[in-house]
C-alpha positions as CSV (number, residue, x, y, z in Angstrom):
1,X,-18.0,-20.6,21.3
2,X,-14.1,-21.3,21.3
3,X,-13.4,-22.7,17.8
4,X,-10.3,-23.9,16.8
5,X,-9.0,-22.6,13.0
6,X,-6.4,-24.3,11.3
7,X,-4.4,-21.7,8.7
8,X,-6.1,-18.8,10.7
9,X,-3.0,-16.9,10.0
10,X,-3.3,-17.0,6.3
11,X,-5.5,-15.1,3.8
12,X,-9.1,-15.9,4.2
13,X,-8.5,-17.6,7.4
14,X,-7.6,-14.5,9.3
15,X,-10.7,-12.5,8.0
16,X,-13.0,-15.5,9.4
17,X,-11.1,-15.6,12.7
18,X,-11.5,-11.3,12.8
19,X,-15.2,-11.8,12.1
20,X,-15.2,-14.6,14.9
21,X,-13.8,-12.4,17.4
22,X,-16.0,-9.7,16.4
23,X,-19.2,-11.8,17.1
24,X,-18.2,-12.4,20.3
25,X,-16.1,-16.4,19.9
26,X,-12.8,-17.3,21.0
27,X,-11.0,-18.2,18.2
28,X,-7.4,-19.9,18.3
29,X,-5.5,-20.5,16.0
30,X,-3.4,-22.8,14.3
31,X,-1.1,-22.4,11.5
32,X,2.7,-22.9,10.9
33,X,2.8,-19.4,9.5
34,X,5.1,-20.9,6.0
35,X,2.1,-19.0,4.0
36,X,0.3,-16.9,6.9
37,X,1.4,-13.8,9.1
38,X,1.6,-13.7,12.8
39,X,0.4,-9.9,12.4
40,X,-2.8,-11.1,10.5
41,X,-4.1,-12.6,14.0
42,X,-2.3,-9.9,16.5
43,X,-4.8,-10.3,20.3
44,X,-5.8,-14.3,19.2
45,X,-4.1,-17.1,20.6
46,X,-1.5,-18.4,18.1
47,X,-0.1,-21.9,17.8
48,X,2.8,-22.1,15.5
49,X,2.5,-25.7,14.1
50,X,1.6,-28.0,11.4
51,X,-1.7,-29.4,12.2
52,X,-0.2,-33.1,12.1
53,X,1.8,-32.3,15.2
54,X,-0.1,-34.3,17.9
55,X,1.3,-32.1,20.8
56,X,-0.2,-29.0,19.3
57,X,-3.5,-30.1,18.3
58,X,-3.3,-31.4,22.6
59,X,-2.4,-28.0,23.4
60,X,-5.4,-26.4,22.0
61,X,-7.5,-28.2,24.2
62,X,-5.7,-27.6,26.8
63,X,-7.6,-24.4,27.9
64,X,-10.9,-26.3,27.7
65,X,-13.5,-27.9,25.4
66,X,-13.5,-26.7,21.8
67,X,-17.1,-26.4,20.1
68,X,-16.0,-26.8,16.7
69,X,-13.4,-26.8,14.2
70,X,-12.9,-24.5,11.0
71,X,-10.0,-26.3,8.9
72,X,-8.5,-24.6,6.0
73,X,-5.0,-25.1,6.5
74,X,-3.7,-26.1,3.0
75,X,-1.6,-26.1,0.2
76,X,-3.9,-23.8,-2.5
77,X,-2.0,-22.8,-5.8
78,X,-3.6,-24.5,-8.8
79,X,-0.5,-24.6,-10.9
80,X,1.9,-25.7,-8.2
81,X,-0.5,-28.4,-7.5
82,X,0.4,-29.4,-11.3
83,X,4.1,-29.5,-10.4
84,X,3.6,-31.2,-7.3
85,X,1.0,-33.6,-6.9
86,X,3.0,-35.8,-4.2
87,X,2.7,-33.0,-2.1
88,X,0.0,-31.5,-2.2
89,X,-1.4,-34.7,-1.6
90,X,0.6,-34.9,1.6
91,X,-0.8,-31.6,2.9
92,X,-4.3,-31.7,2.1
93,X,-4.9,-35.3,2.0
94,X,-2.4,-37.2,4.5
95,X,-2.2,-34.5,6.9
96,X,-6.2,-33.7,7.4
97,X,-6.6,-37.1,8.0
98,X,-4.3,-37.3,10.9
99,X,-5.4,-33.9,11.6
100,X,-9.1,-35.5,11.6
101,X,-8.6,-38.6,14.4
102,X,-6.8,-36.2,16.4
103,X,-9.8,-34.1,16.8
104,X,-12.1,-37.1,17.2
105,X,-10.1,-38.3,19.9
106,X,-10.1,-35.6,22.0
107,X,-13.8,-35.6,21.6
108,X,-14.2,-33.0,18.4
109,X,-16.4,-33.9,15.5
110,X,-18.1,-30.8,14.5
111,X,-16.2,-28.9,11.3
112,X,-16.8,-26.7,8.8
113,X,-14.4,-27.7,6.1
114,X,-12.6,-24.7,3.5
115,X,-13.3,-26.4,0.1
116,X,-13.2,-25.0,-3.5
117,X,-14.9,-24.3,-6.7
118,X,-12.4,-26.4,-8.2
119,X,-13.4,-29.5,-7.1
120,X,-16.2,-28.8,-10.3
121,X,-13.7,-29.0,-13.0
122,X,-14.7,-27.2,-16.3
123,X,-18.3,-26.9,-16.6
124,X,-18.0,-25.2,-19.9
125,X,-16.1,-28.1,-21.8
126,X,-18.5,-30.6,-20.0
127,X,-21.6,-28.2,-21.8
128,X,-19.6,-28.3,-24.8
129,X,-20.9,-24.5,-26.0
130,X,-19.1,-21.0,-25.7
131,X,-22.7,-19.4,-24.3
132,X,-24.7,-19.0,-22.1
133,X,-22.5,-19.6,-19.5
134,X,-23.5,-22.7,-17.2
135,X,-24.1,-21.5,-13.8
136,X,-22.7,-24.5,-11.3
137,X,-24.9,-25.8,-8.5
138,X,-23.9,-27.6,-5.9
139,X,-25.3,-30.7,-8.2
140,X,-23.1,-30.5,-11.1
141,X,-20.7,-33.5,-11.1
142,X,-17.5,-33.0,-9.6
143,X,-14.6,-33.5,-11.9
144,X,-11.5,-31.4,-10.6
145,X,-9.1,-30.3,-13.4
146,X,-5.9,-29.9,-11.1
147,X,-4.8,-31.5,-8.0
148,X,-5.7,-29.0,-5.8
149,X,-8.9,-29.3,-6.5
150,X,-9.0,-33.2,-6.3
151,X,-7.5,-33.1,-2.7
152,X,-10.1,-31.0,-1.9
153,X,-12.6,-33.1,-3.2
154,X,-10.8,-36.4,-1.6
155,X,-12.0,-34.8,2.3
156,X,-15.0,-34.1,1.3
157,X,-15.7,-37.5,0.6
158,X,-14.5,-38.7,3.3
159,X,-16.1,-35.7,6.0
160,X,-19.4,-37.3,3.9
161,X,-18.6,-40.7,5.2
162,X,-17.5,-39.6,8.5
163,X,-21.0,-38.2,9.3
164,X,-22.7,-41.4,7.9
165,X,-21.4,-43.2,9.9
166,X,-19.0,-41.6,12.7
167,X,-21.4,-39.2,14.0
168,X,-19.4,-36.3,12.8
169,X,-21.0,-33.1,11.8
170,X,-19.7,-31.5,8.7
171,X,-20.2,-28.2,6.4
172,X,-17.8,-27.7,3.4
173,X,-18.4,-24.6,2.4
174,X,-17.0,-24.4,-1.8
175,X,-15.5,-20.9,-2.4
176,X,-14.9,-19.7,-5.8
177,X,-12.5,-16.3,-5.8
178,X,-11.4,-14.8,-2.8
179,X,-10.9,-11.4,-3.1
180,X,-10.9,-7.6,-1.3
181,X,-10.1,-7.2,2.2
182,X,-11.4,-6.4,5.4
183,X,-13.6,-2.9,4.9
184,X,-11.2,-1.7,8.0
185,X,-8.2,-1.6,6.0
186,X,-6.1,-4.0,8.9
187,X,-5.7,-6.8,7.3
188,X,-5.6,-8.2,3.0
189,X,-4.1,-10.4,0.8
190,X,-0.3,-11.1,1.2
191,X,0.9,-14.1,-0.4
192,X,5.1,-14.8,-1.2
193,X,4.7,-15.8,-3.9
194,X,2.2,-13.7,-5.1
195,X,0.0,-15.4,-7.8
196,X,-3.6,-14.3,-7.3
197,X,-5.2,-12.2,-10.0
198,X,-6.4,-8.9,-7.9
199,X,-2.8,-8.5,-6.2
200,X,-1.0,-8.3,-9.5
201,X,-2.9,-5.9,-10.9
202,X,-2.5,-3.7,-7.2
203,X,1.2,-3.9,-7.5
204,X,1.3,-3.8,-11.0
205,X,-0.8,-0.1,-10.3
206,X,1.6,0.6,-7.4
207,X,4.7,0.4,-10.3
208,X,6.0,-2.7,-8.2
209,X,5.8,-5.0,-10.5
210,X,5.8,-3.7,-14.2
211,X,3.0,-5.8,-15.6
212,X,0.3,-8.2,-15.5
213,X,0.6,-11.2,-17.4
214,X,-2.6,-12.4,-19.2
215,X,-2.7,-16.1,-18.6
216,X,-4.7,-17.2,-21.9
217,X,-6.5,-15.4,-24.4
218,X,-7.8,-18.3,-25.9
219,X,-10.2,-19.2,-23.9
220,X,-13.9,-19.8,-25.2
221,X,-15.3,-17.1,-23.7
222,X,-16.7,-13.8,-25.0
223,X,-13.0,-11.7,-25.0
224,X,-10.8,-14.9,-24.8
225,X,-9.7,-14.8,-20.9
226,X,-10.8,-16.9,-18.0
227,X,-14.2,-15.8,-16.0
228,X,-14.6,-16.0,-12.8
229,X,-16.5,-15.6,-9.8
230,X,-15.4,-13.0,-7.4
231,X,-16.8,-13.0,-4.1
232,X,-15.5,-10.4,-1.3
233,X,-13.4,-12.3,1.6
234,X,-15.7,-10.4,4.5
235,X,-18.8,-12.0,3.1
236,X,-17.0,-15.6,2.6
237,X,-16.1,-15.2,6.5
238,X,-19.3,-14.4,7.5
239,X,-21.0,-17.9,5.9
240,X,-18.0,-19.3,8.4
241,X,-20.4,-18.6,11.4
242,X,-23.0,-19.2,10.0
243,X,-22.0,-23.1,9.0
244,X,-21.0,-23.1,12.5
245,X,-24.3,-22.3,14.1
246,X,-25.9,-24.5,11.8
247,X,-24.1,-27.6,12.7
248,X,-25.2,-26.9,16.3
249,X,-28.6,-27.6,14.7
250,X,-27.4,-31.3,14.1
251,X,-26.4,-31.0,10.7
252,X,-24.8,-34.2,9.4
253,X,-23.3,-33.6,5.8
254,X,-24.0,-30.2,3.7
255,X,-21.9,-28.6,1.2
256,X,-22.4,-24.8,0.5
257,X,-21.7,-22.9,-2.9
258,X,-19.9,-19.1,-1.9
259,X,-19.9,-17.1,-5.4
260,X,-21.4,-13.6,-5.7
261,X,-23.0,-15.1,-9.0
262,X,-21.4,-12.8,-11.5
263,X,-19.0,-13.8,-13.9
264,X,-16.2,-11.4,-14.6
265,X,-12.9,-12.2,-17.3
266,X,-9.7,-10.6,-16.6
267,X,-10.0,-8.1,-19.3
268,X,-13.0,-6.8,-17.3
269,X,-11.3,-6.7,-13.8
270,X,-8.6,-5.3,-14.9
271,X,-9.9,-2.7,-16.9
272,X,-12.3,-1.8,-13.4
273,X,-9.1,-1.8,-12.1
274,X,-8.2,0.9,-13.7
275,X,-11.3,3.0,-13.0
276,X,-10.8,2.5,-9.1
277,X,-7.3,3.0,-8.7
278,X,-7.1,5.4,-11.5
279,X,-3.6,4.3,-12.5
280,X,-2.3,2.7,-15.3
281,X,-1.9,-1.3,-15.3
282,X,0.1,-2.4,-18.5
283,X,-0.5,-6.4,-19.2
284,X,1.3,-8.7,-21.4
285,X,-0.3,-11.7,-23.1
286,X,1.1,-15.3,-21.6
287,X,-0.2,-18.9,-21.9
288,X,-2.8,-20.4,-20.3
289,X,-2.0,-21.8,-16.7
290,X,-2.2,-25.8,-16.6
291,X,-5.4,-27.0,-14.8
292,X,-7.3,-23.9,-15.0
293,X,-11.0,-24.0,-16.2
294,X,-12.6,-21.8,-18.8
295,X,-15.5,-20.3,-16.4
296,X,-16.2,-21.0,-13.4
297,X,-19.9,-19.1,-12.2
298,X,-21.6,-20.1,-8.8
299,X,-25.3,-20.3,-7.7
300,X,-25.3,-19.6,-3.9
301,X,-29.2,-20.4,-4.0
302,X,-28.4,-23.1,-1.2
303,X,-27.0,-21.0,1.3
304,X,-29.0,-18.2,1.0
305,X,-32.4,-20.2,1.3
306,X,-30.8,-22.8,3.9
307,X,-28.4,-20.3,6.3
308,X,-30.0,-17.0,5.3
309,X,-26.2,-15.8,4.0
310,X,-25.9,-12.3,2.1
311,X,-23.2,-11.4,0.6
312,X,-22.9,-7.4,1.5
313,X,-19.6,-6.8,-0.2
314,X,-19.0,-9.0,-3.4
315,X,-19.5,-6.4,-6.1
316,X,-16.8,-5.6,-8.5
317,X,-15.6,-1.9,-7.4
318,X,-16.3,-2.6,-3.6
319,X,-14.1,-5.7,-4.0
320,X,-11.3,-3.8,-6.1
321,X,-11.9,-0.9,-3.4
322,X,-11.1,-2.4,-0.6
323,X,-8.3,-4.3,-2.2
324,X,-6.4,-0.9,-3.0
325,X,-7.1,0.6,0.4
326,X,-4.9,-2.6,1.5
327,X,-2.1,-2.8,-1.1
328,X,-1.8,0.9,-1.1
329,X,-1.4,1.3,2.7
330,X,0.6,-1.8,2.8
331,X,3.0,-2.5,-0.7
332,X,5.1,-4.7,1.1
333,X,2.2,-6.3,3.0
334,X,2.8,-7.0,6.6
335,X,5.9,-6.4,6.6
């Protein structure tokens, strides 16, 4: 299949185009490179744009018909969403949209949509109790805490419509934490800024940074931090083709949960942490980050019984593992 993928250059996107290319597809890719990295993607076709430039979403059909579309171009930091709203709006909301009757016009309605856990909100203020922790389906209402999550949510809405009554063919596949790296050891997590959990506390090991801020220990939770849902970014990229196969099945609308179904506070990461890199990783207590939920836990019952997805990778110490075998043999990323 040649699939197209929007923000292939970035994080998760370049693990799903790796695993792409691995199974045999021709993946190109499209991404402006302001968060990704040209080296992340090194022996795939690169387009250097936004994916609202009509000339460049032309161009990658220029070498023939695509068979599908994974998008996941966006702007994804919870807390600049907070400071930001107007654009992050623009980016995930006005753009995709353009981005979407660009596709169907040159004939393209098949996608599998990058979505997020945060389009659930806070499912333990909505149960109103500190235990047990409410496991999310992909039932529980949606009500996003932060913008990011609400533009997320805003496509999905519409991607639901557009099949109805379009004849699209749509996944959205919700992810809860990214994390790890590809088992090889090629290619991580390199964000400028950095403000993901699991490449703190690598650089804060590596003495790059000199600590890891905390962000809440008020939480109601059993040691006062956030918990979360890590799931390894091999195993997210491998529901990727999986969604895609699927759709050629005729699959109008379906939205996927991606959580390795464990819930894990920052106290307890970072502590493993410290176990698999077997250095020191000082923290310091901060506030809580605006928008962010208490707990978020995923059941991936859906995708597992529906697609036949396993996730091989998603405990703790092979996440953390492969994590270090990145930042360690790349502190300054790909650079």
């Amino acid at each position: 299949m040649r699939i197209l993928v929007t923000g292939g250059a970035g994080y998760i996107g370049s693990h799903v185009v790796r695993h792409l290319k691995g199974a045999g597809h021709e993946p190109i890719v499209l991404d402006d490179l302001k968060e990704g990295h040209r080296a992340a993607v090194e022996g795939v076709r690169l387009i250097q744009a936004d994916i609202a430039d009509r000339g460049a979403v032309e161009s990658a059909f220029g070498a023939g018909p695509l068979d599908g579309v994974i998008h996941m171009a966006a702007s994804c930091l919870v807390g600049e969403s907070m400071q930001d709203p107007a654009r992050y709006y623009d980016n995930n909301v006005n753009r995709t949209l353009r981005f979407l009757d660009m596709l169907a016009e040159g004939g393209v309605r098949r996608i599998v949509f990058s979505s997020t856990a945060a389009v659930y909100g806070d499912p333990l203020a909505a149960a109103g109790a500190r235990s047990p922790v409410p496991v999310i389906t992909e039932e529980h209402p949606t009500a996003p805490t932060n913008v990011y999550g609400e533009t997320k949510l805003v496509i999905e809405r519409a991607l639901g419509w557009l099949c109805a009554r379009a004849g699209w063919r749509a996944i959205s596949l919700r992810y809860f934490n990214a994390a790890g790296a590809d088992p090889s050891g090629a290619i991580g997590e390199d964000h400028a800024p950095e403000t993901h959990l699991i490449p703190l506390v690598m650089k804060a090991a590596l003495g790059i940074i000199p600590h890891v801020t905390v962000q809440g220990r008020d939480y109601p939770t059993p040691d006062g931090t956030c918990l979360r849902d890590y799931i390894h970014v091999h195993d997210l990229a491998s529901a990727h083709l999986l969604a895609l196969e699927a759709l050629s099945g005729g699959t109008g609308f379906a939205v996927y949960n991606l959580g390795a179904e464990k819930a894990v506070s920052v106290l307890e990461l970072i502590e493993e942490a410290r176990r698999v890199t077997g250095r020191p990783i000082p923290t310091l207590d901060g506030p809580r980050r605006p928008g962010d939920p208490a707990v978020l836990l995923a059941s991936s019952d859906r995708i597992k019984r529906q697609l036949g997805w396993r996730p091989a990778h998603s405990d703790l110490a092979t996440i953390l593992s492969t994590a270090w075998t990145w930042h360690s043999t790349h502190p300054l990323g790909y650079k």
